[in-house]
N, C-alpha and C positions, 0 to 999 in steps of 0.2 A: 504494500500500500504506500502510495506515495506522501514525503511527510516532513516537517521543517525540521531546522536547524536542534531543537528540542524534543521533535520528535512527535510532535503535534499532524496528525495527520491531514492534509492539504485536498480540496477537492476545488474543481471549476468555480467559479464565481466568489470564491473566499477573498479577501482583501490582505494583503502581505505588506511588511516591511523591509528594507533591506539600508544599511548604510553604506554611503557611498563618501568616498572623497573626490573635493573640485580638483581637477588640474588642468583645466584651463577657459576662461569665459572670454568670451565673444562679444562684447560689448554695442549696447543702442541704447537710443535713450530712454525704453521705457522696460521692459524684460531683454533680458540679455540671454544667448544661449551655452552652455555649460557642458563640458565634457567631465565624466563623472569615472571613475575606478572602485571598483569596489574594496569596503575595507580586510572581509576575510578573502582569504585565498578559495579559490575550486578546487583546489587538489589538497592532500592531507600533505604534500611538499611544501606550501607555502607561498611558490609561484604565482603561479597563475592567478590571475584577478581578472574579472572582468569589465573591460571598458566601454562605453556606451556615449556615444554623441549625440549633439542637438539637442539636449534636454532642455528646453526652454524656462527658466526661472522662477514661470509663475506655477510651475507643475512643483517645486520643493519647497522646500522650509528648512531655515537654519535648525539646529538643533542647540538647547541653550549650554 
C-alpha cells in the first residue's frame, strides 16, 4: 500500500506536504517564479533530491 514519509498510508485526492528549499527566483514585480530542491534526499544515499521549476510564488508560503 502506498504511504508517506511516517508511514501514513497515501491515496488519490489526499493533500500532502513536502519541504523544499529556494535556489533560485526569477524575479517580477508582482509573484516571482522559484526553482525549488527538495530538502530530504530520494534515495537512503542522501543524493538525490528532487528539483522542480517554475513554481510560481503565490502557490508557497515561507515557513516561520
Amino acid at each position: 500500500m502506498p504511504h508517506d514519509l511516517r508511514g501514513a498510508e497515501i491515496r488519490p485526492g489526499d493533500i500532502v506536504s513536502m519541504d523544499f528549499k529556494v535556489k533560485l527566483i526569477t524575479n517580477s514585480e508582482d509573484f516571482c517564479n522559484v526553482t525549488l530542491e527538495s530538502c530530504l534526499p530520494m534515495t537512503s544515499g542522501g543524493v538525490d533530491r528532487l528539483t522542480i521549476s517554475q513554481v510560481n510564488t503565490r502557490q508557497v508560503f515561507k515557513k516561520s
